[in-house]
C-alpha positions as CSV (number, residue, x, y, z in Angstrom):
1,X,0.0,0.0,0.0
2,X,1.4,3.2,-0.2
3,X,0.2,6.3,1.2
4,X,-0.9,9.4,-1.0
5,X,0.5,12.9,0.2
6,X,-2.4,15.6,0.1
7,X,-1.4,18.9,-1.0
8,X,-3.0,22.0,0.3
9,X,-3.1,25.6,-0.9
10,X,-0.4,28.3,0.2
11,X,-3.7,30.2,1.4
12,X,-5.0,27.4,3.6
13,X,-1.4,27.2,4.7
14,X,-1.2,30.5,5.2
15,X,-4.6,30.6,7.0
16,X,-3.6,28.0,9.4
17,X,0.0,29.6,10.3
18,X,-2.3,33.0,10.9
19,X,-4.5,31.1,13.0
20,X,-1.3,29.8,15.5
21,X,1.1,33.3,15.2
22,X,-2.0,35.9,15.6
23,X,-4.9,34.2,16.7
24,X,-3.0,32.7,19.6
25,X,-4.0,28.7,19.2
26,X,-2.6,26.1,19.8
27,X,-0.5,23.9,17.0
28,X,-1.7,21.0,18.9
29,X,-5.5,22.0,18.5
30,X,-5.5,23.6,15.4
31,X,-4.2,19.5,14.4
32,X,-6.8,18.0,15.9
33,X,-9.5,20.0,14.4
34,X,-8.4,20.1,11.2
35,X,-6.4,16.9,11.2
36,X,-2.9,17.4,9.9
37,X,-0.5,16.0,11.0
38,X,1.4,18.2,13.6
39,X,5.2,18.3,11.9
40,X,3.4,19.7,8.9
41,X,1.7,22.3,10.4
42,X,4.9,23.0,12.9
43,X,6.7,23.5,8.8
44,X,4.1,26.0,7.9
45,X,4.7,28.3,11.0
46,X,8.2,28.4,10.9
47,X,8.0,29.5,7.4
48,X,5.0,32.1,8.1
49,X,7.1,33.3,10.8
50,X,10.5,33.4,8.4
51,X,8.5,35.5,5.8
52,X,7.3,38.1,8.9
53,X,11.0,38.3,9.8
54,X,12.2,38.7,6.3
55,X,9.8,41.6,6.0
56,X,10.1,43.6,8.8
57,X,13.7,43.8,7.8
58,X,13.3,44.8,4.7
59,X,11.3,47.4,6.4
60,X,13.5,48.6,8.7
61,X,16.0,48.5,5.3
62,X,14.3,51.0,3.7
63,X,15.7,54.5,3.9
64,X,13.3,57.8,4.2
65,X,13.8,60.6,2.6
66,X,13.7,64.1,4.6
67,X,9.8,64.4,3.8
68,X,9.0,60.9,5.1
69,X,10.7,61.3,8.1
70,X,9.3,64.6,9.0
71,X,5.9,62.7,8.6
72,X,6.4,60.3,10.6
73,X,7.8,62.4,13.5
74,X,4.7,65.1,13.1
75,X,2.9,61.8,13.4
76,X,4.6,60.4,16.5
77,X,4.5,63.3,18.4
78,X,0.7,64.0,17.7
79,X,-0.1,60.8,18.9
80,X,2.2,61.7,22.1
81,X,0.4,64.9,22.9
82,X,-2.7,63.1,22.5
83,X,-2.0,60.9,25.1
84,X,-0.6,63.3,27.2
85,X,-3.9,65.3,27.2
86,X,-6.0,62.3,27.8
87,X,-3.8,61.0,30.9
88,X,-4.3,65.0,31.8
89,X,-8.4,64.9,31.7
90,X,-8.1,61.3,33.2
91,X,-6.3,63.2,36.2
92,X,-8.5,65.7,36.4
93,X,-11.5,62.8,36.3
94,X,-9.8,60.8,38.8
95,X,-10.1,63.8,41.1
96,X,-13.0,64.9,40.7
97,X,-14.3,61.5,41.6
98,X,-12.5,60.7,44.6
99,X,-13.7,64.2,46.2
100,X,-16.2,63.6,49.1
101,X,-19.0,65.0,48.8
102,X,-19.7,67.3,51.4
C-alpha cells in the first residue's frame, strides 16, 4: 500500500499559520480539528514566521527621505500629545471623583 501525500493551498497554509502566530492557538488544537499532522503544520509556522522576519527587515531597510521622516515624526508626536492630554483629563477625572461630597 502506499500512502498518498495531500497537498493543500499556500492560502490554507497561510490561513492556518495566521490562525497559530496571531490568533494565539494552539498547534496542537488547530491539528486535531483540522487533522494534519502536527510536523506539517509546525513547517508552515516556521515558514510564516521566516516570511514576517524577512519583512520587517526589509522594512527597517528602507531608507526615508527628509519628507517621510518629517511625517512620521509630526505623526509620532501627535499621537504623544494626545496621550498626554488624555492622561491629563483622566487626572482631572480621577479627582473629581474621589472628592467627598460634602
Amino acid at each position: 500500500m502506499t500512502k498518498k501525500m495531500k497537498s493543500y493551498s499556500s492560502e490554507f497554509k497561510e490561513y492556518v499559520a495566521k490562525m497559530i502566530v496571531l490568533d494565539g492557538h494552539k498547534m496542537t488544537d488547530i491539528c486535531h480539528k483540522l487533522n494534519l499532522p502536527y510536523g506539517t503544520v509546525k513547517r508552515w509556522v516556521g515558514s510564516y514566521r521566516d516570511k514576517q522576519k524577512n519583512a520587517e527587515k526589509e522594512e527597517q531597510n528602507q531608507l526615508l527621505t527628509a519628507s517621510e521622516y518629517k511625517e512620521m515624526y509630526e505623526k509620532e508626536r501627535q499621537e504623544k500629545l494626545e496621550a498626554q492630554e488624555e492622561a491629563e483629563i483622566l487626572k482631572k477625572a480621577m479627582h473629581i471623583f474621589t472628592q467627598e461630597k460634602e
